[in-house]
Each structure stands twice: as structure tokens, then as C-alpha cells.
C-alpha positions as a Markdown table, in Angstrom:
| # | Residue | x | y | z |
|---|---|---|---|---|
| 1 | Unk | 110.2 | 72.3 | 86.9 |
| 2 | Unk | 106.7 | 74.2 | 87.1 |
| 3 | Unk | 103.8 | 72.8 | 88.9 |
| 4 | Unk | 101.4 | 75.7 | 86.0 |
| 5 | Unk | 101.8 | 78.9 | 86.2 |
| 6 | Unk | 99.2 | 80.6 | 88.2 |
| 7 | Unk | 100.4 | 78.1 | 91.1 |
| 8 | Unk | 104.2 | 79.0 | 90.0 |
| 9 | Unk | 103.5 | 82.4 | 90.3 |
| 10 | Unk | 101.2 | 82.5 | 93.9 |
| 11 | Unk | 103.1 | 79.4 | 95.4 |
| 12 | Unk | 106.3 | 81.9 | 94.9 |
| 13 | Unk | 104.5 | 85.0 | 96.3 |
| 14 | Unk | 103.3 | 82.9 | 99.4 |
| 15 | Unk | 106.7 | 81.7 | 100.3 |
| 16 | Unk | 107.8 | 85.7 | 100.7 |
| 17 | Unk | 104.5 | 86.0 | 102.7 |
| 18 | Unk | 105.3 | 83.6 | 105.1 |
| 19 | Unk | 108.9 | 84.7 | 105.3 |
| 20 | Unk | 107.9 | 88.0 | 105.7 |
| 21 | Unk | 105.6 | 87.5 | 108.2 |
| 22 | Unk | 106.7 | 85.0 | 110.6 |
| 23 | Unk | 109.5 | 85.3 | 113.2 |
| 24 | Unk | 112.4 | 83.0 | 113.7 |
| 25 | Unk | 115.6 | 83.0 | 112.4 |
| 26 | Unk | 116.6 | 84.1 | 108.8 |
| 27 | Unk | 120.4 | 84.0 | 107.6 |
| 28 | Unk | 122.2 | 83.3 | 111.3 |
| 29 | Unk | 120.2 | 86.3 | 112.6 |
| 30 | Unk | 117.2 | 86.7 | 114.6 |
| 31 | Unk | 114.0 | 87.7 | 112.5 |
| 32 | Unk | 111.5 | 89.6 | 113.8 |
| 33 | Unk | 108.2 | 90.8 | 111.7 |
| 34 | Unk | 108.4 | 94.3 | 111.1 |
| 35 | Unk | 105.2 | 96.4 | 112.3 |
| 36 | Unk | 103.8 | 99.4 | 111.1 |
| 37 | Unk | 104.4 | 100.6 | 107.4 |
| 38 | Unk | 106.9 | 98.9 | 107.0 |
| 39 | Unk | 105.2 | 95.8 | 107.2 |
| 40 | Unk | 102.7 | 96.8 | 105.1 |
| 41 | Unk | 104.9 | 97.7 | 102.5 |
| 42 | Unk | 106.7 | 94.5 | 102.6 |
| 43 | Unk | 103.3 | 92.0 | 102.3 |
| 44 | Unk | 102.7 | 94.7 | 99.5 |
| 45 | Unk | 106.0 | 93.7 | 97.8 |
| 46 | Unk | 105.6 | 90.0 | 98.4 |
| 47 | Unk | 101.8 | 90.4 | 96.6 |
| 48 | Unk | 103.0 | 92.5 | 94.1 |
| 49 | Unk | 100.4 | 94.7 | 95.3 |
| 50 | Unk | 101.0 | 98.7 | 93.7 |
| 51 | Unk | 98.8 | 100.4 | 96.5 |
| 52 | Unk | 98.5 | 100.8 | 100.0 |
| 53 | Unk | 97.6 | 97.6 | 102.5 |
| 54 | Unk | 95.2 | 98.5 | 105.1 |
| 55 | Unk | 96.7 | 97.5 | 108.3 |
| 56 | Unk | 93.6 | 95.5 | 109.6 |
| 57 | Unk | 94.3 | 93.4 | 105.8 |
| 58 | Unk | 97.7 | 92.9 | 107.2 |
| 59 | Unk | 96.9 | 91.5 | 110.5 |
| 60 | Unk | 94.3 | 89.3 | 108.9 |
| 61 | Unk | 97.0 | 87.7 | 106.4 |
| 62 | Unk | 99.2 | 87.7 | 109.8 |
| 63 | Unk | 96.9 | 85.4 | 111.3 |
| 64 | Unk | 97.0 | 82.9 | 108.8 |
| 65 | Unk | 100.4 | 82.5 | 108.3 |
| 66 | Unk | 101.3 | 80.1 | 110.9 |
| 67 | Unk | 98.7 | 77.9 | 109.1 |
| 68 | Unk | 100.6 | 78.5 | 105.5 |
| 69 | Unk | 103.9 | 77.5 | 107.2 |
| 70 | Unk | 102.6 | 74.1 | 108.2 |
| 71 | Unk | 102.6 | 73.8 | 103.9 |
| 72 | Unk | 106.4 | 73.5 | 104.3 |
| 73 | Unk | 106.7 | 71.7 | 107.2 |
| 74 | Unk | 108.2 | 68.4 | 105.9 |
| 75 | Unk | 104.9 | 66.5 | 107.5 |
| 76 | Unk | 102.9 | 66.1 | 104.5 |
| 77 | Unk | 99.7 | 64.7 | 106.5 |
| 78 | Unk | 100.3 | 67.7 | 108.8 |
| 79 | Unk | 100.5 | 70.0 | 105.4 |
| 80 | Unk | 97.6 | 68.4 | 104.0 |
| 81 | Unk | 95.1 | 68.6 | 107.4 |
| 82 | Unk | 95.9 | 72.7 | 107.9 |
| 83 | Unk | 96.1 | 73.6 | 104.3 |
| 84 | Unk | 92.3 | 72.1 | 104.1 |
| 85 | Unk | 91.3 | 73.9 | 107.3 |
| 86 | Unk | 92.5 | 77.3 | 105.7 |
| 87 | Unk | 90.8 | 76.3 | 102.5 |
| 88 | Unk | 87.7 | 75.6 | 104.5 |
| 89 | Unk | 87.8 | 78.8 | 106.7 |
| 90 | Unk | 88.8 | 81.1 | 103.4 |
| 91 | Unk | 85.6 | 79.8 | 102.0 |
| 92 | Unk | 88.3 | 78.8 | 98.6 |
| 93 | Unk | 86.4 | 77.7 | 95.4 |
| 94 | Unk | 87.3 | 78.2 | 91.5 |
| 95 | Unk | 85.8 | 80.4 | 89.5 |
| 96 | Unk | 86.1 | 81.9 | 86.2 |
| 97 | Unk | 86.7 | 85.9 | 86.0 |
| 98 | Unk | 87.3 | 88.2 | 83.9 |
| 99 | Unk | 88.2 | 91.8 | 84.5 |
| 100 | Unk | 90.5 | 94.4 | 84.0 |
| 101 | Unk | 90.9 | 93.8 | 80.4 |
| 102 | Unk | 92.2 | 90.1 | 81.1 |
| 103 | Unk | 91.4 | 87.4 | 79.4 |
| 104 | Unk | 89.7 | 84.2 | 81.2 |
| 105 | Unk | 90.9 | 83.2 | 84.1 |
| 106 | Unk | 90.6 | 81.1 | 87.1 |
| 107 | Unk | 90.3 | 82.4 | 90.6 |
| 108 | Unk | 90.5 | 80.6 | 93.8 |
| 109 | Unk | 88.7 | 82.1 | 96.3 |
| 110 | Unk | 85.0 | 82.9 | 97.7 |
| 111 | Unk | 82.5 | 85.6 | 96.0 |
| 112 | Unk | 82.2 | 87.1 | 99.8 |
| 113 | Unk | 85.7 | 87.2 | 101.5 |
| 114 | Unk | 87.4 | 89.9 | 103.0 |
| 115 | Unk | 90.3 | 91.2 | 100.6 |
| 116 | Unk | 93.2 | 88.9 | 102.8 |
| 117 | Unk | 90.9 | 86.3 | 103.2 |
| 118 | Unk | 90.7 | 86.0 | 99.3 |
| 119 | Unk | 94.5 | 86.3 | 99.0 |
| 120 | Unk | 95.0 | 83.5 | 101.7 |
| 121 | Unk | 92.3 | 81.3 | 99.9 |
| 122 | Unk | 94.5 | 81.2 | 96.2 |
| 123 | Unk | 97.7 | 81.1 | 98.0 |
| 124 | Unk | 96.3 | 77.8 | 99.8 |
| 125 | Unk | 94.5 | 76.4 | 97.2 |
| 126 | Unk | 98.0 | 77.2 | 95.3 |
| 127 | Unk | 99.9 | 75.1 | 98.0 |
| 128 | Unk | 97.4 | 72.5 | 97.6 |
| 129 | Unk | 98.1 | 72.2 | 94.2 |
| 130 | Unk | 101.1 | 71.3 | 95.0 |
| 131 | Unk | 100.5 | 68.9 | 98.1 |
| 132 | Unk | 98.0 | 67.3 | 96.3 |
| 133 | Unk | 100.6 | 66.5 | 93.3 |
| 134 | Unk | 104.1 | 64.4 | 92.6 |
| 135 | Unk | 105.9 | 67.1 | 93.6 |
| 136 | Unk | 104.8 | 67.8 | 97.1 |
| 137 | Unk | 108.4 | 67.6 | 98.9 |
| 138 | Unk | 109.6 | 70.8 | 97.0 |
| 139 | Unk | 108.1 | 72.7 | 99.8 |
| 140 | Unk | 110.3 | 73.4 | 102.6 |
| 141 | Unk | 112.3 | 74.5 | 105.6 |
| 142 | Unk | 115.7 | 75.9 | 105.1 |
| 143 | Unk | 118.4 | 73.4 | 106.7 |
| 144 | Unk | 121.1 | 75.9 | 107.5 |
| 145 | Unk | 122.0 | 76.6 | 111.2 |
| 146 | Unk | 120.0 | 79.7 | 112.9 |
| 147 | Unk | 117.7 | 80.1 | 109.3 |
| 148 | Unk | 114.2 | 78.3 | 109.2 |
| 149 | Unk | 113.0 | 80.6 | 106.1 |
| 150 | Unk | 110.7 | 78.4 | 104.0 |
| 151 | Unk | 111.1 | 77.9 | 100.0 |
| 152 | Unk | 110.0 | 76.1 | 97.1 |
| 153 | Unk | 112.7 | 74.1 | 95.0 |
| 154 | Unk | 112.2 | 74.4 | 91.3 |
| 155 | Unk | 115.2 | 72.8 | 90.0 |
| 156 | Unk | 115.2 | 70.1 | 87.9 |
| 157 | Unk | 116.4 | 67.7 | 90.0 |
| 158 | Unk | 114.6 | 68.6 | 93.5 |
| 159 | Unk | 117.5 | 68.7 | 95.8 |
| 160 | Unk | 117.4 | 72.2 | 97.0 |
| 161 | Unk | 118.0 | 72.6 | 100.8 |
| 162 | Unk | 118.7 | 76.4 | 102.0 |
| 163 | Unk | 116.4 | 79.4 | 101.4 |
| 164 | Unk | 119.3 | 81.2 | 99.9 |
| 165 | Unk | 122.7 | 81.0 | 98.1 |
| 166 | Unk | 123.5 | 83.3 | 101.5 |
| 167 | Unk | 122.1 | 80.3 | 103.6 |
| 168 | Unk | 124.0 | 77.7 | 101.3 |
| 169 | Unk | 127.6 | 79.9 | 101.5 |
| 170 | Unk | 127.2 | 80.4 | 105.2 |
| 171 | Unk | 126.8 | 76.1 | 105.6 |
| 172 | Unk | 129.4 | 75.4 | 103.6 |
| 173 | Unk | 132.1 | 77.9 | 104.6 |
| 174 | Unk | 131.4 | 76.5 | 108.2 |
| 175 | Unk | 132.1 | 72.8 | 107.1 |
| 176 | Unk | 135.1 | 73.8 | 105.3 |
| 177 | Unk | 136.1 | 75.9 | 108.0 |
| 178 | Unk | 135.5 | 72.4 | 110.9 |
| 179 | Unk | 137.2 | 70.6 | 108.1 |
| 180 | Unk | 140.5 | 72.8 | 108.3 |
């Protein structure tokens, strides 16, 4: 299943973000965002960004991503409300570009924004693809004990309910194991 493929490939990227920076709970284990370089490095990673993040890009991005959890929050009206207050305060609105040798193509976000403002606005007008569509409860919240990790279920028949196999192992070994 594919919503298209620039909102494939930034809804994806946005769902690392999130993880990455948000604390709470990730595989039975207590999460805690890293600081620092490592941080950067890891937003880097989930942006598939080759160069150095400044830090003050990091926090920005930081800031928002309470806001880009409430995408996967299960509460679609919720979803919908703070995903169209980021859009709003990103200053998010399509344009065509094209640079770098690319061809054509559409960009999401304002001609003035900072760097992380820009990257919030396409990642929430990504997830607002999405809300906006049929497929709007293939955001979520990963259902395993002690994990709250958010994804986005692609397969084909939308029953996905763990961030991970790891999450999905972890459940059912326990059930088996209550079972027994």
C-alpha cells in the first residue's frame, strides 16, 4: 500500500523523527532522547541528511515533535487540529522546484523558513496527506507493553500493531508464556 511516493518516503522519515526524538518507552525499555552529537547524528540519519545538523536546527525540530506525535495518536480530530496548527505555524505551501539537477518537483514548505521549520512543514503536510485520505488509521502507536514508538502500517491489509517484529516477539512470547 502507498499513499505516493514523496508522502511514502517523508511520512517514513517522520516516523524515525518522532521516535528519535521523543521520550517514553521503546522495546520494554525506558527511552530517553539522546543530546549532544549524538542526537544530531541520529535526526541526520532519520532525514537522510549527509552533513552536519546545527544544534539550534535540532532543537527547533525537537519542539515540534510533540505536535507530529499527535499525527499517530489514534484521535483523528485531534490529528487533524495539530497537524493544521503545525502547517499553519511552518508557513507549509506547494511549490514547484527544481535544483540540483532534479527534475520537477513538488515541495511543501514556505520560501522564508528556517531549515527545520521547512523540514517540519513537508513532513506535516506529508501526514496530512495521509489524514486527509482513506487511509488515515495506518498511523499509529505501538500496542506492546512498555513501547509507545509510533509507525505507519503499509501492508496490504492494514492490521499492523507493534513498531517492530522485536515489539511483536516480545507480546507474543509473553501470551504464550501466561498461556503455559
Amino acid at each position: 500500500m502507498n499513499f505516493n511516493s514523496h508522502t511514502d518516503a517523508v511520512v517514513a522519515m517522520f516516523v524515525t523523527l518522532v521516535n528519535v526524538l521523543t521520550p517514553g518507552e521503546r522495546r520494554g525499555r525506558p527511552y530517553a532522547v539522546p543530546s549532544g552529537p549524538e542526537l544530531a547524528a541520529e535526526v541526520a540519519a532519520a532525514l537522510r541528511e549527509r552533513g552536519e545538523i546545527a544544534e539550534a536546527d535540532v532543537a527547533e525540530l525537537a519542539g515540534y515533535a510533540a505536535d507530529l506525535r499527535a499525527a499517530f495518536s489514534g484521535d483523528h480530530d485531534l490529528a487533524c487540529t495539530v497537524i493544521n496548527q503545525v502547517l499553519d505555524a511552518t508557513d507549509a505551501r506547494p511549490h514547484l522546484s527544481g535544483h540540483d539537477g532534479e527534475p520537477w518537483h513538488l515541495h511543501f514548505h514556505g520560501t522564508t523558513g528556517t531549515w527545520a521549520a521547512n523540514w517540519v512543514a513537508s513532513g506535516a503536510t506529508a501526514l496530512a496527506i495521509v489524514l486527509g485520505g482513506e487511509f488515515h488509521d495506518r498511523l499509529g502507536v505501538c500496542t506492546a507493553d512498555r513501547c509507545d514508538r509510533v509507525f505507519v502500517d503499509v501492508s496490504r491489509n492494514g492490521t499492523r500493531r507493534f513498531c517492530s517484529t522485536a515489539c511483536q516477539n516480545r507480546t507474543k512470547t509473553a501470551a504464550f508464556r501466561a498461556r503455559v
